[in-house]
C-alpha positions as CSV (number, residue, x, y, z in Angstrom):
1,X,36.5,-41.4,34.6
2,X,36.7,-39.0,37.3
3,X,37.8,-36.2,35.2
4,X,35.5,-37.2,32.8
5,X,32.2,-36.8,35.3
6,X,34.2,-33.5,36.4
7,X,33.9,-31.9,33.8
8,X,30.1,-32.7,33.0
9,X,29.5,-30.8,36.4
10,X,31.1,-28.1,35.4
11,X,29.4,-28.3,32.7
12,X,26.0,-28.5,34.0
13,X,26.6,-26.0,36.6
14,X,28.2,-23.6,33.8
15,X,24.9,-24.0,31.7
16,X,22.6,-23.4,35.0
17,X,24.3,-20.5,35.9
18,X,23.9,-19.2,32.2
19,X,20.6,-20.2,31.9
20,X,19.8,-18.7,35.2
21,X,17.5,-15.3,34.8
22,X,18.4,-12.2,35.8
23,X,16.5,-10.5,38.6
24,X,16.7,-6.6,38.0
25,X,16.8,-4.0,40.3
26,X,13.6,-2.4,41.3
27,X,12.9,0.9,38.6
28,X,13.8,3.8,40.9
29,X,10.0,5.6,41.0
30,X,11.7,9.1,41.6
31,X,13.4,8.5,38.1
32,X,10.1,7.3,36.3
33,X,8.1,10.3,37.3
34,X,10.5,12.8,35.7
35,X,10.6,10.9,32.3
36,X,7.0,11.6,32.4
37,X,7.4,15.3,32.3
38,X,6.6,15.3,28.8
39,X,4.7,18.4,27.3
40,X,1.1,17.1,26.2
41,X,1.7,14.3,27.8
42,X,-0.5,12.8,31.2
43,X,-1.8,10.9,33.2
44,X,-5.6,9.6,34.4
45,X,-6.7,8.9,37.9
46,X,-9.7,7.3,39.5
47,X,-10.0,8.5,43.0
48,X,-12.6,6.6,46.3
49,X,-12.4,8.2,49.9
50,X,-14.4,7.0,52.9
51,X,-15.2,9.1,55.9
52,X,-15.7,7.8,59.1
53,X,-16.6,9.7,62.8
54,X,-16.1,8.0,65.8
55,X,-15.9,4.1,63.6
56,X,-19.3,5.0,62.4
57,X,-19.3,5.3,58.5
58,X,-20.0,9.2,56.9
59,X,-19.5,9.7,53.5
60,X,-17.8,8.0,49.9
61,X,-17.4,10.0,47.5
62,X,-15.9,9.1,43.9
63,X,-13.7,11.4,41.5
64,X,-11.6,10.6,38.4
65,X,-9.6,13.5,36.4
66,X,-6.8,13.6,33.6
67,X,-3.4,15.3,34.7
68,X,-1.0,16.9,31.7
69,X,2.2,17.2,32.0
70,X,4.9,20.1,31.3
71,X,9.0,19.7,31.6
72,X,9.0,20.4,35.4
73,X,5.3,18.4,36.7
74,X,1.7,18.9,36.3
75,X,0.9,22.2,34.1
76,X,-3.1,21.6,34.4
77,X,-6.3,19.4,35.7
78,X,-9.7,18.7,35.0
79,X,-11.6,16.8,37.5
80,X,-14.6,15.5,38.8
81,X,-15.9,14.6,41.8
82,X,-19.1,12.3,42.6
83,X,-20.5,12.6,46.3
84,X,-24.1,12.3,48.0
85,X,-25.7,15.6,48.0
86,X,-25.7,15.6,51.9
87,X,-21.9,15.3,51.5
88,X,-21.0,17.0,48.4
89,X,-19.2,20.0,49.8
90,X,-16.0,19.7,47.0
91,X,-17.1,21.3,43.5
92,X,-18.5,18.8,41.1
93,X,-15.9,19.6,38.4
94,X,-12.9,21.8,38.6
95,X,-10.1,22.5,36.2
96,X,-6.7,24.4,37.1
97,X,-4.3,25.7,34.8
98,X,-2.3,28.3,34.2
99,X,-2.4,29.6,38.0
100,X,-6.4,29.2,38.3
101,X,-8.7,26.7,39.1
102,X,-12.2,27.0,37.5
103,X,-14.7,25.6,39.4
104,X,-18.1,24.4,38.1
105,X,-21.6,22.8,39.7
106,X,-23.5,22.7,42.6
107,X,-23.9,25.6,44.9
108,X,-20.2,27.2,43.1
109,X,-23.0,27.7,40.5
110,X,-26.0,29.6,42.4
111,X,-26.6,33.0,42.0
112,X,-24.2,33.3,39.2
113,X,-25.1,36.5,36.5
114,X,-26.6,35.4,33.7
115,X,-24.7,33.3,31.2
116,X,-21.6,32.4,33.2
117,X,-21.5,28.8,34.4
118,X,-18.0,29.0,36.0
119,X,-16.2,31.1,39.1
120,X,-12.3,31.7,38.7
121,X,-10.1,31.4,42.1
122,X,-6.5,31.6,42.1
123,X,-3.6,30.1,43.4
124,X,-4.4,26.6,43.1
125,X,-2.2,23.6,43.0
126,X,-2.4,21.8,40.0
127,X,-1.3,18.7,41.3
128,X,-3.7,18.1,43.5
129,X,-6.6,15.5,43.7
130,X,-10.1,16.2,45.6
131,X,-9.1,13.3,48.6
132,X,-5.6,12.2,47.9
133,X,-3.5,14.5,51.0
134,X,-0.1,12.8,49.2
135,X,0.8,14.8,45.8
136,X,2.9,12.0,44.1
137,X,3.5,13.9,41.0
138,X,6.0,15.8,43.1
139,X,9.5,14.8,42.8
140,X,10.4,15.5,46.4
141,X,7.2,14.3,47.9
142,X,7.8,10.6,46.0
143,X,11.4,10.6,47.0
144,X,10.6,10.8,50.7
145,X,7.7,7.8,50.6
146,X,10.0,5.7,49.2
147,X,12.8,6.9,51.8
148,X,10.1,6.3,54.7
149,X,9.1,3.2,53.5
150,X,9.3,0.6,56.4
151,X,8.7,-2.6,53.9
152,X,9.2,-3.3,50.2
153,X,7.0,-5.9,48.7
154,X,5.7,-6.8,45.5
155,X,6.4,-2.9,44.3
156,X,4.1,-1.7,47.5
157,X,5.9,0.7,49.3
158,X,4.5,0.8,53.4
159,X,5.4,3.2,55.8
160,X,4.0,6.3,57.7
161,X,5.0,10.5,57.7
162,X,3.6,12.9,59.8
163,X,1.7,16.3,58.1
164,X,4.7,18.1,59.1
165,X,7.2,15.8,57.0
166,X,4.8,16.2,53.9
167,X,4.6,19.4,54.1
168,X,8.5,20.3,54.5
169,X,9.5,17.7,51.5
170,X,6.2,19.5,49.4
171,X,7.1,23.3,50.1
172,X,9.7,23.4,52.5
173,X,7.6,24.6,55.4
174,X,6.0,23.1,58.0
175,X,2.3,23.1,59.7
176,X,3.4,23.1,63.6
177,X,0.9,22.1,66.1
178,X,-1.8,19.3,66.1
179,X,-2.2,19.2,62.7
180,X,1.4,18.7,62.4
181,X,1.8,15.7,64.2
182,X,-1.1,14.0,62.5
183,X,-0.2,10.5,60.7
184,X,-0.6,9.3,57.5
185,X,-0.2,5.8,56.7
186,X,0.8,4.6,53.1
187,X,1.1,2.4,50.4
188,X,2.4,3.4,47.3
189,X,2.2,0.9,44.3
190,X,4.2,0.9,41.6
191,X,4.3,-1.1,38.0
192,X,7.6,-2.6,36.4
193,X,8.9,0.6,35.0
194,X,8.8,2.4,38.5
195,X,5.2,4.3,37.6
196,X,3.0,4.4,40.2
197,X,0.1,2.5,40.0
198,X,-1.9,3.2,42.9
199,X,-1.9,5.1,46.2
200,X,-3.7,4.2,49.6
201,X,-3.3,6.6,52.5
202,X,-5.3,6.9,55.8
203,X,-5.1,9.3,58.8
204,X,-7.1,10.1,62.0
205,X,-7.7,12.8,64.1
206,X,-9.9,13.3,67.0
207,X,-11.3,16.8,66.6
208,X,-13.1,16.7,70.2
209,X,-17.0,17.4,70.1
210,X,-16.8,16.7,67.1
211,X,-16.0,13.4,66.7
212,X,-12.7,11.0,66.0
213,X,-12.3,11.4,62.4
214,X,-10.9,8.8,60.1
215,X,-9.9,9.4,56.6
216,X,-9.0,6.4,53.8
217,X,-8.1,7.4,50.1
218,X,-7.1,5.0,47.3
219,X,-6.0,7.0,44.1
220,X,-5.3,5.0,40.9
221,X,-3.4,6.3,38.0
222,X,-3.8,4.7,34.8
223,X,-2.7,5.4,31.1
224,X,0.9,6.9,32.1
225,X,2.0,8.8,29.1
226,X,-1.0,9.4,27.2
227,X,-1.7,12.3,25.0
228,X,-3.9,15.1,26.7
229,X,-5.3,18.2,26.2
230,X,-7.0,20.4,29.2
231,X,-8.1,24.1,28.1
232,X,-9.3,26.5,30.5
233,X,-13.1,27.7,29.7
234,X,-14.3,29.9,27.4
235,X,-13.9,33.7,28.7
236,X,-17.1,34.5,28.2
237,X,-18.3,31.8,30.7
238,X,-16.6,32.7,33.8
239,X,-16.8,35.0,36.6
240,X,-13.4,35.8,38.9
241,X,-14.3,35.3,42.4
242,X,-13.6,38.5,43.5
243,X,-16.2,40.3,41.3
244,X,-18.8,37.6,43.5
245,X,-18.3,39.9,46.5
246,X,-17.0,39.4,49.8
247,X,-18.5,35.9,50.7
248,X,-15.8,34.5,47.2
249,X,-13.1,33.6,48.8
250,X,-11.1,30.5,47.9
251,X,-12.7,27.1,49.3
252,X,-11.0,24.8,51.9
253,X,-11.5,22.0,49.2
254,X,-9.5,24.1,46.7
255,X,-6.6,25.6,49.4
256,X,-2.9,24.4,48.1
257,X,-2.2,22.9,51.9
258,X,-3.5,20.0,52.8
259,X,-4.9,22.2,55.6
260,X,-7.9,22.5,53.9
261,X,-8.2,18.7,53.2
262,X,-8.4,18.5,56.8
263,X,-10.6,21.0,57.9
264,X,-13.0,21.0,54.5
């Protein structure tokens, strides 16, 4: 009898065990991204910041945008931004590719010769969102949130790096000074497959006079892997920004460094 109730446990434990499911290691997000470095291939975000001066609320703004992908990261963008007029300092719609951003509405559009709806500036990362100071689409930049992360749950990764660390893991250099030793608080959430769904980041500085400034972004990214195309306008409906004159230099809101996130 007692061998015979012995071997229903094990048994019954064998068949638990078996029947048991298997919990899989999380999808490593640094891994995901580059699989998505398809040519033709990209991503959509949908993009809310909130501005507030001394806890008093400033500005929301709204902008969404499609991203494409090349073998290496982002090859080109077309975006668009949504902001009160008192506010709306950023270029209502801007697309960069192939080293340029073309910029598009607003007062970028006043005063322009006749028949060009467009001005050309160069240099512009195409990675970049209007708000978002945290280029996921980086490989390096990903690898260090998840590295900094203080907790892990539910696929939210939460933890803080200063400008200085995101500038060193996005170009190797850093900012020095105040604006170097600003915070920015994170979470980064990602799906099943290690794709990151969303992105919530906040800083604050206190610019004197001016007022304590306080700055919250949540960036969504949707439709990972989707076909799109993003052409640069027509030639004949541009200007470059050096033929403007000597009041065309690039914009803050355009800048590469999240300097002119900042200070825009």
């Amino acid at each position: 009898m007692k061998r015979i109730l012995a071997g229903l446990a094990l048994t019954t434990a064998a068949a638990l065990v078996t029947a048991a499911p298997a919990h899989a290691a999380p999808a490593d997000p640094v891994k995901a991204l580059k699989k998505q470095f398809v040519a033709g291939k990209g991503v959509r975000i949908v993009e809310t910041a909130r501005l507030a001066v001394d806890g008093k609320k400033s500005s929301t703004s709204k902008s969404s945008g499609t991203f494409l992908f090349g073998k290496s990261g982002v090859v080109a963008s077309d975006l668009k931004n949504q902001a009160p007029k008192a506010a709306q300092v950023a270029p209502p719609r801007v697309i960069t590719i192939g080293g340029h951003s073309y910029v598009q509405g607003g007062a970028f559009s006043q005063d322009l010769p006749e028949g060009k709806k467009w001005v050309r500036y160069p240099g512009v990362a195409a990675g970049a969102t209007y708000s978002q100071m945290i280029d996921v689409f980086q490989p390096g930049v990903l690898k260090v949130l998840v590295a900094k992360a203080k907790s892990v749950k539910g696929g939210t990764y939460k933890g803080a790096l200063t400008q200085d660390q995101l500038a060193a893991a996005s170009h190797g250099q850093k900012l020095g000074g105040k604006l170097g030793k600003i915070k920015i608080e994170y979470a980064l959430s990602v799906n099943s497959k290690g794709l990151v769904r969303e992105l919530r980041s906040n800083w604050t500085m206190d610019f004197g006079v001016l007022g304590k400034y306080r700055s919250s972004t949540s960036t969504q990214y949707i439709g990972w892997g989707s076909k799109v195309t993003i052409k640069a306008p027509a030639e004949d409906l541009w200007i470059d920004a050096k033929d403007l004159g000597e009041d065309s230099e690039v914009p803050d809101q355009l800048a590469e460094s999240s300097i002119g996130a900042i200070t825009g």
